[in-house]
PDB file of N, CA, C and O in Angstrom:
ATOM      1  N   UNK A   1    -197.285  23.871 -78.152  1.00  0.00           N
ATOM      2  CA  UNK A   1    -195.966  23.933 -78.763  1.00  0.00           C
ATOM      3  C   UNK A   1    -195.528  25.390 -78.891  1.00  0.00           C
ATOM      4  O   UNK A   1    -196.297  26.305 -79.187  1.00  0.00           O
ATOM      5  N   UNK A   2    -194.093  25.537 -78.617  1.00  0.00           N
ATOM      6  CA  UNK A   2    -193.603  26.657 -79.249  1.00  0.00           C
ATOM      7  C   UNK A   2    -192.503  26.623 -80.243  1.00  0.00           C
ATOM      8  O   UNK A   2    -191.696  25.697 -80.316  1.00  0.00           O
ATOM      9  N   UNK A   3    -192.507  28.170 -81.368  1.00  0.00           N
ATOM     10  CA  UNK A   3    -191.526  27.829 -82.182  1.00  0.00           C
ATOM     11  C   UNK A   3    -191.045  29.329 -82.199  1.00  0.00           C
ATOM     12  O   UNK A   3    -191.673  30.377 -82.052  1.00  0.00           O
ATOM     13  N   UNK A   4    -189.511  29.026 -82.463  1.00  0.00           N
ATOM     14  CA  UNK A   4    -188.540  30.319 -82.482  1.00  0.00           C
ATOM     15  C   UNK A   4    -188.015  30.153 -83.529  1.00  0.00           C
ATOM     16  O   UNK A   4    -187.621  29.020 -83.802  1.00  0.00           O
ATOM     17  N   UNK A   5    -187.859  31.091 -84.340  1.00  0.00           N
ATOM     18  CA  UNK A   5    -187.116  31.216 -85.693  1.00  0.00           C
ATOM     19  C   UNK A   5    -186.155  32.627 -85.845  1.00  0.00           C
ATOM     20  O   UNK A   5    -186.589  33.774 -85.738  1.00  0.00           O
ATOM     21  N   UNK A   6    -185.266  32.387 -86.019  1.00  0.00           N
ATOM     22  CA  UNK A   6    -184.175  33.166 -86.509  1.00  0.00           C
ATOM     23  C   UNK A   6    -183.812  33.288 -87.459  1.00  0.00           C
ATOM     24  O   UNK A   6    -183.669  32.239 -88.087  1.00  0.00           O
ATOM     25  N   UNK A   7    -183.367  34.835 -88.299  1.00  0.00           N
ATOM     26  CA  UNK A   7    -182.585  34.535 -89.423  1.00  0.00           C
ATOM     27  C   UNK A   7    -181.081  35.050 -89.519  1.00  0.00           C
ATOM     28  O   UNK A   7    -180.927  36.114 -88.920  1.00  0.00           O
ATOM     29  N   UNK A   8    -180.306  34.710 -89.933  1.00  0.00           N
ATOM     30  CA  UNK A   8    -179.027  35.060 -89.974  1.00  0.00           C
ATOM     31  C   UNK A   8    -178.562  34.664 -91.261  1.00  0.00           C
ATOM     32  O   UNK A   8    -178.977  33.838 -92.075  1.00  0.00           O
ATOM     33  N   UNK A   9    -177.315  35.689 -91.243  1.00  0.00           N
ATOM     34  CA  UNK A   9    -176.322  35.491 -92.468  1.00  0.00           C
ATOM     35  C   UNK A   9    -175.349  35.602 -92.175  1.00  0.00           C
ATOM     36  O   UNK A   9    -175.267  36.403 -91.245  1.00  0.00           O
ATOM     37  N   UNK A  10    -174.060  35.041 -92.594  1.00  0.00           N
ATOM     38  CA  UNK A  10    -174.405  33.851 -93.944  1.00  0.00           C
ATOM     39  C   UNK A  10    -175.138  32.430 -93.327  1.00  0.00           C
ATOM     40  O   UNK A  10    -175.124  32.040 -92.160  1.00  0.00           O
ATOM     41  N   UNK A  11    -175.668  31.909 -94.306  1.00  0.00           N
ATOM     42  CA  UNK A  11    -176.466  30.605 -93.835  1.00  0.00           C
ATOM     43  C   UNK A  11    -175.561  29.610 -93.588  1.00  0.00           C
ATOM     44  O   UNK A  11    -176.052  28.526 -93.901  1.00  0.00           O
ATOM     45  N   UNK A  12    -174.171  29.491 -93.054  1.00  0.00           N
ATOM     46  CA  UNK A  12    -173.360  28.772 -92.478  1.00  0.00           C
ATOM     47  C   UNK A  12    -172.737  29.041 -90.595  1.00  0.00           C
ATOM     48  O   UNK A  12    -171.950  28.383 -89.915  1.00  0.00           O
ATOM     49  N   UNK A  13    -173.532  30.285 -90.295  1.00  0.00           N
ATOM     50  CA  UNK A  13    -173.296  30.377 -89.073  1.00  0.00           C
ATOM     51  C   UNK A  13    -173.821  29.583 -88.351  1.00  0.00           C
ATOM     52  O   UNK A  13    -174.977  29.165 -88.414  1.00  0.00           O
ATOM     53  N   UNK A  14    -172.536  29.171 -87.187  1.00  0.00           N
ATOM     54  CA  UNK A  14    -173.121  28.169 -85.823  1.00  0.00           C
ATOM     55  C   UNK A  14    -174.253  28.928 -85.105  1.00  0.00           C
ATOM     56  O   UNK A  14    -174.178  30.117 -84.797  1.00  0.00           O
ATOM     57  N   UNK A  15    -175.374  28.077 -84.852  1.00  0.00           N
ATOM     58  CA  UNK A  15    -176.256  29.085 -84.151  1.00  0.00           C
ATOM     59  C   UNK A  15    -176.929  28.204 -82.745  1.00  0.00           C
ATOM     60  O   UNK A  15    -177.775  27.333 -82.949  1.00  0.00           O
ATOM     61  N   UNK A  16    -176.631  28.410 -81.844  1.00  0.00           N
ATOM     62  CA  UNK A  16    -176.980  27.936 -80.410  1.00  0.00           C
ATOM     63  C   UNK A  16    -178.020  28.288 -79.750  1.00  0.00           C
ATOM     64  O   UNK A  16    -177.986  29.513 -79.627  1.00  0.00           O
ATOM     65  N   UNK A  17    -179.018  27.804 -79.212  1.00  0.00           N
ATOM     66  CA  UNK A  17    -180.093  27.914 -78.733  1.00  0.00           C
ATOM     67  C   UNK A  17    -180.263  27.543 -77.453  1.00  0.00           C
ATOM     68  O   UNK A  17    -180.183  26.373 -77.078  1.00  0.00           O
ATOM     69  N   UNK A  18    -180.596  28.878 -76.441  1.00  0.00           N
ATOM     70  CA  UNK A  18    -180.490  28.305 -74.946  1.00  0.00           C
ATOM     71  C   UNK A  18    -182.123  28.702 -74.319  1.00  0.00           C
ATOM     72  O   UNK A  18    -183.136  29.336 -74.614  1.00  0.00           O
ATOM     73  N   UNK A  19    -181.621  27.946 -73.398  1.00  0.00           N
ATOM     74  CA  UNK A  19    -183.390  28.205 -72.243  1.00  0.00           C
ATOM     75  C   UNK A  19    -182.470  28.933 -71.058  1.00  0.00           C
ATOM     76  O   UNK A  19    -181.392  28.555 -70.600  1.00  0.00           O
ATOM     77  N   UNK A  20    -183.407  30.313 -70.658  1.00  0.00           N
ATOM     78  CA  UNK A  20    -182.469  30.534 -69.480  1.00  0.00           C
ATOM     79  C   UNK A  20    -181.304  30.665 -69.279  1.00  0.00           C
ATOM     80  O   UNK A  20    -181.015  30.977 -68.124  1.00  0.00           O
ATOM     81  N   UNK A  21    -180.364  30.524 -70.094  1.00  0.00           N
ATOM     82  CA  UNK A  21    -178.808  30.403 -70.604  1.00  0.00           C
ATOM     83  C   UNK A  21    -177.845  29.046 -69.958  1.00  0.00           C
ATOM     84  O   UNK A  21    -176.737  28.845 -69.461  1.00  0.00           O
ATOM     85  N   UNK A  22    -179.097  28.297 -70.345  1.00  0.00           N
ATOM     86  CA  UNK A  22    -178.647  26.842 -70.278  1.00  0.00           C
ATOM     87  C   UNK A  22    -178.609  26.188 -71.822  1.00  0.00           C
ATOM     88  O   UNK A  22    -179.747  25.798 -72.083  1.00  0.00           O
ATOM     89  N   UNK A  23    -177.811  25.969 -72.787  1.00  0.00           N
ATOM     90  CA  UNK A  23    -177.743  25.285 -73.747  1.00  0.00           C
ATOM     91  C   UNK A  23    -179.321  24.201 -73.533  1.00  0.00           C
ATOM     92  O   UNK A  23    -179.675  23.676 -72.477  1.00  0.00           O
ATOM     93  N   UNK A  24    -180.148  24.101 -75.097  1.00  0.00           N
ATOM     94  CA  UNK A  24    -181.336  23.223 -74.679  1.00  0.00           C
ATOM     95  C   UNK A  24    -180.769  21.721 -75.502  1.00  0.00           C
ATOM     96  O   UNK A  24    -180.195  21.383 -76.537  1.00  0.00           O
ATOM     97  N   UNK A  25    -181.284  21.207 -74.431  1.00  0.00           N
ATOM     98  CA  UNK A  25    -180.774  19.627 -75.037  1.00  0.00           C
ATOM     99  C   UNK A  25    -181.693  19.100 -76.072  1.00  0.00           C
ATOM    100  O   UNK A  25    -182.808  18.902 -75.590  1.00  0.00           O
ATOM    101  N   UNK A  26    -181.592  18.752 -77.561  1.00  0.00           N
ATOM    102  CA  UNK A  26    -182.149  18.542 -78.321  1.00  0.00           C
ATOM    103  C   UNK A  26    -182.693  17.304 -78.077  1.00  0.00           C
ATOM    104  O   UNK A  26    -182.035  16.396 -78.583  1.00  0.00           O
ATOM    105  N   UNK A  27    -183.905  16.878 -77.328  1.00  0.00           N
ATOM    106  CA  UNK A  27    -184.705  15.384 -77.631  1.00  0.00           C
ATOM    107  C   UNK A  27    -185.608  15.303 -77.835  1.00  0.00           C
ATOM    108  O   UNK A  27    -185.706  16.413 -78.358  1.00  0.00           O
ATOM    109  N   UNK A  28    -186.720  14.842 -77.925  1.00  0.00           N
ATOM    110  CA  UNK A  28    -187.703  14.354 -78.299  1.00  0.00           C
ATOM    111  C   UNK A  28    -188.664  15.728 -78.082  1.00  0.00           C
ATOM    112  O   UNK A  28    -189.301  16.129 -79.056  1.00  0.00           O
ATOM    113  N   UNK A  29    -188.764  16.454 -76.776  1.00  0.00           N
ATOM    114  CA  UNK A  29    -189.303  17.662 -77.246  1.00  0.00           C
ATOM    115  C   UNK A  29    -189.044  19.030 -77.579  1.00  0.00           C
ATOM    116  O   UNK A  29    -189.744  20.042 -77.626  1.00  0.00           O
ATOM    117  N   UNK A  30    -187.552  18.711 -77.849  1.00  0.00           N
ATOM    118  CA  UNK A  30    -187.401  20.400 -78.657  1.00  0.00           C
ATOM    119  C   UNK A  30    -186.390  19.819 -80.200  1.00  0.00           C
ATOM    120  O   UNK A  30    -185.448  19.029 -80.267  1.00  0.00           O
ATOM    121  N   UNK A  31    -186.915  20.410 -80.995  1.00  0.00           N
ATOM    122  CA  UNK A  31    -186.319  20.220 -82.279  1.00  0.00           C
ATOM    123  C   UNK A  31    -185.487  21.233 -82.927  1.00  0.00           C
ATOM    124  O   UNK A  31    -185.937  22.379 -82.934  1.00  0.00           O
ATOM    125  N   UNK A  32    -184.556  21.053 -83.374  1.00  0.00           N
ATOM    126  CA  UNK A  32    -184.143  22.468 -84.261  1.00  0.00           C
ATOM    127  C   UNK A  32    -184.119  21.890 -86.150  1.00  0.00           C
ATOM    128  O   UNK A  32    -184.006  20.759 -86.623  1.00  0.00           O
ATOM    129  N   UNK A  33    -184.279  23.258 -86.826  1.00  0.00           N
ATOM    130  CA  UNK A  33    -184.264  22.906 -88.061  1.00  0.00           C
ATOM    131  C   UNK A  33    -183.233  24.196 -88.697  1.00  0.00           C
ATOM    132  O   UNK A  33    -183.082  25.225 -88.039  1.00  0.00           O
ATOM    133  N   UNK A  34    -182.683  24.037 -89.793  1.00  0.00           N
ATOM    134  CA  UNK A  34    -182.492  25.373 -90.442  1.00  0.00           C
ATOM    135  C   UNK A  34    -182.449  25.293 -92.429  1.00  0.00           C
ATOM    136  O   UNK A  34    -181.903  24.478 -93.173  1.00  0.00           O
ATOM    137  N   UNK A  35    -183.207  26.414 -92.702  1.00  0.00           N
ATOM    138  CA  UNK A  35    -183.664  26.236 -94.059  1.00  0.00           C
ATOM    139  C   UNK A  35    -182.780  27.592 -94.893  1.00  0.00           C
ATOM    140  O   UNK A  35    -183.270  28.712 -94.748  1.00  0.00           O
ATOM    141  N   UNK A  36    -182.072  27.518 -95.364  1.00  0.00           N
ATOM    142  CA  UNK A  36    -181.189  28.351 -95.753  1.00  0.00           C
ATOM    143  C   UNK A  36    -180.932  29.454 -94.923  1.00  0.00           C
ATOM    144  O   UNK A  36    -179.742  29.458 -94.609  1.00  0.00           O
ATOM    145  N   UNK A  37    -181.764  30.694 -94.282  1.00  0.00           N
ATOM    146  CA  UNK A  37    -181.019  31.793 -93.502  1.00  0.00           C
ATOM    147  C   UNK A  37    -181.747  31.245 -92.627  1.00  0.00           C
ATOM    148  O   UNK A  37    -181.065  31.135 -91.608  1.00  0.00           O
ATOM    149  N   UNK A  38    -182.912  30.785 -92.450  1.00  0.00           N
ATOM    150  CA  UNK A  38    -183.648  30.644 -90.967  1.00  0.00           C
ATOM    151  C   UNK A  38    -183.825  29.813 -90.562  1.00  0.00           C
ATOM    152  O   UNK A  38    -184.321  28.835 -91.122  1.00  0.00           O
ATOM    153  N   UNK A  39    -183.445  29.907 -89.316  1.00  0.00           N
ATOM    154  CA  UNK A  39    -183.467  28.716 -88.012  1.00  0.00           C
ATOM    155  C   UNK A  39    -184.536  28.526 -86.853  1.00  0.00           C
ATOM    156  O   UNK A  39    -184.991  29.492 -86.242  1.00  0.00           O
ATOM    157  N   UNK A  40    -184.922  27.149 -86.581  1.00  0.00           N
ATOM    158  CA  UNK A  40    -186.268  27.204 -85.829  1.00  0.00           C
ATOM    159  C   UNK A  40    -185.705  26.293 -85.368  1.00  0.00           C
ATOM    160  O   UNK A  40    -184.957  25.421 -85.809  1.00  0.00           O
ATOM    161  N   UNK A  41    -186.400  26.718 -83.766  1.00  0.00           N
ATOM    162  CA  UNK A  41    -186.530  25.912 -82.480  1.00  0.00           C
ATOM    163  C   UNK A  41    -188.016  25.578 -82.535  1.00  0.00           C
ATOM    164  O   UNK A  41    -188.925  26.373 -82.778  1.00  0.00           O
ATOM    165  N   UNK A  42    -188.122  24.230 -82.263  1.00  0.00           N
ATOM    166  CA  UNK A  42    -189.802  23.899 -81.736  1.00  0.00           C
ATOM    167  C   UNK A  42    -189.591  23.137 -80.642  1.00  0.00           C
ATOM    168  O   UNK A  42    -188.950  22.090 -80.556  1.00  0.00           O
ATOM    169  N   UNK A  43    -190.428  23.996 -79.455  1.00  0.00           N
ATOM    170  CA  UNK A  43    -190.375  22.782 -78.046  1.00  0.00           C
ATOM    171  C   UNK A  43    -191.917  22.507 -78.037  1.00  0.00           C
ATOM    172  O   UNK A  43    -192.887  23.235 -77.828  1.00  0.00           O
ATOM    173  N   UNK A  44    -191.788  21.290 -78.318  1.00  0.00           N
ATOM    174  CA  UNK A  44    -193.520  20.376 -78.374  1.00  0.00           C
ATOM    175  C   UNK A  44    -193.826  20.058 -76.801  1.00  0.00           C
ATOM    176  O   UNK A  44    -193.042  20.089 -75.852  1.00  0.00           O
ATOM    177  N   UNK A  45    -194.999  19.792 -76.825  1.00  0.00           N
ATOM    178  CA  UNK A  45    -195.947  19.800 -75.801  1.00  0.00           C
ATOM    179  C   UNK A  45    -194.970  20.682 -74.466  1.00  0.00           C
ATOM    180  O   UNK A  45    -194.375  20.029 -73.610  1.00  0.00           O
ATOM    181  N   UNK A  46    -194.948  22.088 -74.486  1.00  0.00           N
ATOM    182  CA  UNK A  46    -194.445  22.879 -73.295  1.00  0.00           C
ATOM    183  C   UNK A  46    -195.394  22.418 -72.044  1.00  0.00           C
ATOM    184  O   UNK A  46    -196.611  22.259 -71.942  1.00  0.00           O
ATOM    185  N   UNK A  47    -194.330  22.278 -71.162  1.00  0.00           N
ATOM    186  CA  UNK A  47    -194.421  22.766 -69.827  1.00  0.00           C
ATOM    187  C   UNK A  47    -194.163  24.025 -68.758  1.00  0.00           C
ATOM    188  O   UNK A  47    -193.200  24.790 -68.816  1.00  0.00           O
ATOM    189  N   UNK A  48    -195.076  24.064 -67.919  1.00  0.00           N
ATOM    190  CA  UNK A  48    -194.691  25.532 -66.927  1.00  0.00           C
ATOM    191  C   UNK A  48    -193.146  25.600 -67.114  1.00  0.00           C
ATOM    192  O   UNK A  48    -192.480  26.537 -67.554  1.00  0.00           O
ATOM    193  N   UNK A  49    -192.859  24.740 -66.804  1.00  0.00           N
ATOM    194  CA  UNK A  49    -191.391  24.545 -66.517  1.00  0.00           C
ATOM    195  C   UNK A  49    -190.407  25.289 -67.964  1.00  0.00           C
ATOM    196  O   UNK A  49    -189.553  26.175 -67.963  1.00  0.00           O
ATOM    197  N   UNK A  50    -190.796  24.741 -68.711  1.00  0.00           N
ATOM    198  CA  UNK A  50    -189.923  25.332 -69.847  1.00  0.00           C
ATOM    199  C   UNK A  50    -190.088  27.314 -70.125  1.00  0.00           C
ATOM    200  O   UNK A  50    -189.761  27.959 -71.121  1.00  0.00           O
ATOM    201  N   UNK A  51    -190.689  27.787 -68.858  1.00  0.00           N
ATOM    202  CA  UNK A  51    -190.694  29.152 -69.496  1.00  0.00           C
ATOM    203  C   UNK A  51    -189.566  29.951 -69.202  1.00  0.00           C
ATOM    204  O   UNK A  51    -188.832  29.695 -68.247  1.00  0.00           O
ATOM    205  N   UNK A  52    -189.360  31.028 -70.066  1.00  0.00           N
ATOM    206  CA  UNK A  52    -187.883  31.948 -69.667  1.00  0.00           C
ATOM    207  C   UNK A  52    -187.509  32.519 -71.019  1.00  0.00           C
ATOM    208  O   UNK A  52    -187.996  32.880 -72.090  1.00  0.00           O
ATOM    209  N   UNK A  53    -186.499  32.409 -70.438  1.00  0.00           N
ATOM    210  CA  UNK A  53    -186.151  33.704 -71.792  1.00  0.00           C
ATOM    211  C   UNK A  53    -184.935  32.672 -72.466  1.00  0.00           C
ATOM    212  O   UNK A  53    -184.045  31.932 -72.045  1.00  0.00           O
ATOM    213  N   UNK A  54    -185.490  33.114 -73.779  1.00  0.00           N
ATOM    214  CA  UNK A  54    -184.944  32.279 -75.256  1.00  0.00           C
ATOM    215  C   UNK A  54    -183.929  33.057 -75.588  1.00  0.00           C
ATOM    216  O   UNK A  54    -183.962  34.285 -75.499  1.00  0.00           O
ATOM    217  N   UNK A  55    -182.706  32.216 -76.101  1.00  0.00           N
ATOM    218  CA  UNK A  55    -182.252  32.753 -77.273  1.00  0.00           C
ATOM    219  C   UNK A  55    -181.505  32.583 -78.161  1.00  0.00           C
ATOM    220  O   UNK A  55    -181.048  31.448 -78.024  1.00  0.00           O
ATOM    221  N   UNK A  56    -181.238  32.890 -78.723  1.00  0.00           N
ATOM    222  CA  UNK A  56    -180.348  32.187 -80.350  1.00  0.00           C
ATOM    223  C   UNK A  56    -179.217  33.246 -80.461  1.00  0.00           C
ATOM    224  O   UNK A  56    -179.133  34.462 -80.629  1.00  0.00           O
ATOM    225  N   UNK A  57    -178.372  32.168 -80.281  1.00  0.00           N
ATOM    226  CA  UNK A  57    -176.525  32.825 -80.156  1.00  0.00           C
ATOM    227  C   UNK A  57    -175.906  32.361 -81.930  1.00  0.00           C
ATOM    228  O   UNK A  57    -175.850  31.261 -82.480  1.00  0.00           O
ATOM    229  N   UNK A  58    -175.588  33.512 -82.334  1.00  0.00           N
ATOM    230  CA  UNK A  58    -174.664  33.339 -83.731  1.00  0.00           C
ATOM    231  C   UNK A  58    -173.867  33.676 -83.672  1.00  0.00           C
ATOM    232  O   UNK A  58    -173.549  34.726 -84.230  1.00  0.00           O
ATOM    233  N   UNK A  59    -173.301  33.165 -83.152  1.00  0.00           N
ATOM    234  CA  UNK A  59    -171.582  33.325 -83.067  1.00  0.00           C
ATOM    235  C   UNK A  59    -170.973  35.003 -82.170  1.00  0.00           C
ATOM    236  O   UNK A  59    -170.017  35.756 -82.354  1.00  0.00           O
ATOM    237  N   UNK A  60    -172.205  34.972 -81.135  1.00  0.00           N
ATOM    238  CA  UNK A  60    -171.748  36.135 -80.858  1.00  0.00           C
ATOM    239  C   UNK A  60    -172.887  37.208 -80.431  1.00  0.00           C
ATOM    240  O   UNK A  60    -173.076  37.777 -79.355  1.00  0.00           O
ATOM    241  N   UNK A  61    -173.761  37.295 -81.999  1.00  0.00           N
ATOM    242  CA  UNK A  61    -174.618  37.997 -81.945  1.00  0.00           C
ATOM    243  C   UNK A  61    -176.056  37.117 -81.644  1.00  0.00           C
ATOM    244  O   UNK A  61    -176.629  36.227 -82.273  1.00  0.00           O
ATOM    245  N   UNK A  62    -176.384  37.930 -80.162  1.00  0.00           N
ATOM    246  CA  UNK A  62    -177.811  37.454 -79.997  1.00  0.00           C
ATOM    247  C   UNK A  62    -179.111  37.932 -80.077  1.00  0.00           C
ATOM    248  O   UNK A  62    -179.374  39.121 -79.893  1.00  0.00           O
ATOM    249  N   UNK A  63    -179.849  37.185 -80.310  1.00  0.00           N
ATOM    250  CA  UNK A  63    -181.710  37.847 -80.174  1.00  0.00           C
ATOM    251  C   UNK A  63    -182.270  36.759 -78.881  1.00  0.00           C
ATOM    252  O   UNK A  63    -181.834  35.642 -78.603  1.00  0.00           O
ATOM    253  N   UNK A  64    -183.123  37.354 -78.384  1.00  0.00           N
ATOM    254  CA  UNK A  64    -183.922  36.607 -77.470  1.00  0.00           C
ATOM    255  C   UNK A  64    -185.239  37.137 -77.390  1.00  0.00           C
ATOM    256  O   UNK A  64    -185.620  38.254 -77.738  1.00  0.00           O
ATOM    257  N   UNK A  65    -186.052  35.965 -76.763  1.00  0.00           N
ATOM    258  CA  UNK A  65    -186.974  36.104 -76.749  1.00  0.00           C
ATOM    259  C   UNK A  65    -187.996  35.225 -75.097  1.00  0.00           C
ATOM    260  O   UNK A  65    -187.514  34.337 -74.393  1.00  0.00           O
ATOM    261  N   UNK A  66    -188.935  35.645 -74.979  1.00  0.00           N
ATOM    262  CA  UNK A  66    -189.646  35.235 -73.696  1.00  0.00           C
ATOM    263  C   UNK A  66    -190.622  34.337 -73.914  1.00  0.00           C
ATOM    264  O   UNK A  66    -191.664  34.629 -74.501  1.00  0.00           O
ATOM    265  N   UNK A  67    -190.347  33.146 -73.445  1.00  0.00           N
ATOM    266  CA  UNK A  67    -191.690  32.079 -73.516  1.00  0.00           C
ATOM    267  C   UNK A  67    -192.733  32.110 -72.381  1.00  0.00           C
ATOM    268  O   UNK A  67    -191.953  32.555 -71.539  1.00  0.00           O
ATOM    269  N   UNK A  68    -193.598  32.015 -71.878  1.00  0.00           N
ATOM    270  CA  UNK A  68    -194.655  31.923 -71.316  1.00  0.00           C
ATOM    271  C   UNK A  68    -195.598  30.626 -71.376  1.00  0.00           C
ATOM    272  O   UNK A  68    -196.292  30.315 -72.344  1.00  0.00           O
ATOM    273  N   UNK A  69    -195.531  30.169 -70.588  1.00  0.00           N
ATOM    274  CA  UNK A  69    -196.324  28.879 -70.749  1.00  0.00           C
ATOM    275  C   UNK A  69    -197.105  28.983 -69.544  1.00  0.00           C
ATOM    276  O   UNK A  69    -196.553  29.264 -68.481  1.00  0.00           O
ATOM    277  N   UNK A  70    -198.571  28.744 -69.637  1.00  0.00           N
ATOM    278  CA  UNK A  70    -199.625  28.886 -68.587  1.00  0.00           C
ATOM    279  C   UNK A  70    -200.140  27.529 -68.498  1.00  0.00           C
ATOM    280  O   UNK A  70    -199.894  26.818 -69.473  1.00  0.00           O
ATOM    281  N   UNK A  71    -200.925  26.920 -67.363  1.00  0.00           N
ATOM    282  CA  UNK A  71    -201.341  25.670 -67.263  1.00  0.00           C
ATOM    283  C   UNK A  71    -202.464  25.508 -67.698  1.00  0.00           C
ATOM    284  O   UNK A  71    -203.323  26.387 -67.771  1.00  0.00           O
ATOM    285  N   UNK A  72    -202.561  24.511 -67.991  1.00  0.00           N
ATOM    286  CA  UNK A  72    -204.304  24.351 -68.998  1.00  0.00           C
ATOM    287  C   UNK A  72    -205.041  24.373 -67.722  1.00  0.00           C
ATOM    288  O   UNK A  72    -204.733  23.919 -66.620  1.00  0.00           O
ATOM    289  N   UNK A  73    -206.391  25.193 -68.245  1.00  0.00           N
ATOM    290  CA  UNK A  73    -207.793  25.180 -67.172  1.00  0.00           C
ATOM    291  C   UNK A  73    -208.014  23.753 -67.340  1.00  0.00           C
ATOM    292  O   UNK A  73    -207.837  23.078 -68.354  1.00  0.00           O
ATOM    293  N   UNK A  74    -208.541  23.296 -65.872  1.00  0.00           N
ATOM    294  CA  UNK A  74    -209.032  22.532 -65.204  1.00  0.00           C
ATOM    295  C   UNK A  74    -210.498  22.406 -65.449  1.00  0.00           C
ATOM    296  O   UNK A  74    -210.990  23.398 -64.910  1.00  0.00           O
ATOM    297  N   UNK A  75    -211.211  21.868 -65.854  1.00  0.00           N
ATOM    298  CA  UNK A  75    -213.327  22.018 -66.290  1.00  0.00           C
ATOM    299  C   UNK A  75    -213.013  20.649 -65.102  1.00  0.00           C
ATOM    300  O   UNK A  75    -212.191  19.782 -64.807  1.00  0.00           O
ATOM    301  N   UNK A  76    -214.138  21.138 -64.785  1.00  0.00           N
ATOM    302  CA  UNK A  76    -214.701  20.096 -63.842  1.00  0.00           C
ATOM    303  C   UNK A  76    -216.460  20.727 -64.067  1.00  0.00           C
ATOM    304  O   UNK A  76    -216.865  21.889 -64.119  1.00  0.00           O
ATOM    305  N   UNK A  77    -217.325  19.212 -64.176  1.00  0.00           N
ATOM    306  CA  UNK A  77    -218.244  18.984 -64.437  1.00  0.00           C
ATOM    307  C   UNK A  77    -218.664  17.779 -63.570  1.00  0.00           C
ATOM    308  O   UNK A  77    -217.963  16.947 -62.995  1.00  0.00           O
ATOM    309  N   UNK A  78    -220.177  17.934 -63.645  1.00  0.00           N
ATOM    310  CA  UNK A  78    -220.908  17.508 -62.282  1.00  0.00           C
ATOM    311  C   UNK A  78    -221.251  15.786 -63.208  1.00  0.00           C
ATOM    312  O   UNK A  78    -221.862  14.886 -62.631  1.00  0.00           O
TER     313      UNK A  78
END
């Protein structure tokens, strides 16, 4: 899993969250929450696929950030 948290003020700003600067579609594995100033993204069980660069748009003003997702080792046993 990954989680992104932001804080902003005032705790009524619209705050948008993209993958890659694709708006992320909120379902079953990415969640958003916000608890008075701070806002969290969680994308559960990541895939390769979901890596890139994050970021959280407030109306303007952005932060971003870089996800990395590596593939689980393979064990192979005799």
């Amino acid at each position: 899993d990954a989680v992104f948290k932001c804080v902003v003020s005032p705790a009524d700003v619209k705050l948008v969250w993209r993958l890659n600067d694709k708006q992320i579609a909120l379902k079953e594995r990415a969640v958003t929450s916000s608890h008075g100033l701070c806002h969290i993204l969680c994308i559960n069980n990541c895939l390769v696929s979901d890596g890139g660069r994050v970021t959280a748009d407030a109306e303007g003003l952005i932060s971003e950030a870089e996800l990395q997702v590596q593939e689980q080792q393979v064990l192979f046993t005799k």
